[in-house]
N, C-alpha and C positions, 0 to 999 in steps of 0.2 A: 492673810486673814482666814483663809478657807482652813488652810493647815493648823492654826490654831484652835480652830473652833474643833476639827476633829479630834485634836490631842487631846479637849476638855471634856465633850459631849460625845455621847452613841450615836454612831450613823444614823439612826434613826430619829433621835434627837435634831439633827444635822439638815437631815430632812425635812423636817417640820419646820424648823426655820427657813429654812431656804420658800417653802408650799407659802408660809406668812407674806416673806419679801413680794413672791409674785402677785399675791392676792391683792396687795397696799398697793405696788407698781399699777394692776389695774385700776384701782380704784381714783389712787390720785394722778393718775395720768388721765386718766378720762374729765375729772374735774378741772385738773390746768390747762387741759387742752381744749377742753367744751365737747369732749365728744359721748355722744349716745352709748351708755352699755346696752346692750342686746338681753332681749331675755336668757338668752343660753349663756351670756358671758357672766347677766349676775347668779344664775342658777348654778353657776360653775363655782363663783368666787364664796357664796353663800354654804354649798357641801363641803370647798374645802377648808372654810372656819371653823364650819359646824366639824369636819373631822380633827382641827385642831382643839379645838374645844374638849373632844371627844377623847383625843391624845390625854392631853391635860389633865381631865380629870382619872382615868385609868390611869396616868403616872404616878400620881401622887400618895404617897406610903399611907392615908387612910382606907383607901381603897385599895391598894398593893396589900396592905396584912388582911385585909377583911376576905380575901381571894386564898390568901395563903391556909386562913383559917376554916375555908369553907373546902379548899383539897384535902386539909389533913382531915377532916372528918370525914369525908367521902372514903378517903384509905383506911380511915379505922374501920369504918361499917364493913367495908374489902374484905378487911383483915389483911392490908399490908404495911399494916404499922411498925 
């Protein structure tokens, strides 16, 4: 499964998933089991959604061209267009 997911996604992509898996793991493991999250554990699990989140929305091609569109203007003002 792991080898697959590589051959289709960026490591980095790869990554994210994997940050998701452990997140849920806490979460529903704490519930099926009854046990208490800690303040550090959900202040943990809550950054790293919000970094997935974060992922998310900077992957996505409206936000990827609106980036590309704001360097090529900054190299035209350069003058390394």
């Amino acid at each position: 499964l792991a080898f697959n997911l590589m051959s289709k996604y960026s490591p980095v992509t790869v990554s994210v998933l994997n940050t998701v898996k452990r997140a849920l793991i806490i979460c529903f493991s704490s519930l099926y089991f009854g046990n208490i999250i800690t303040s550090t554990a959900l202040f943990g699990t809550v950054v790293a959604l919000s970094g997935i989140a974060l992922y998310s929305v900077l992957k996505s091609s409206e936000w990827h061209s609106t980036v590309e569109k704001a360097v090529a203007v900054v190299r035209i003002g350069r003058g390394a267009a």
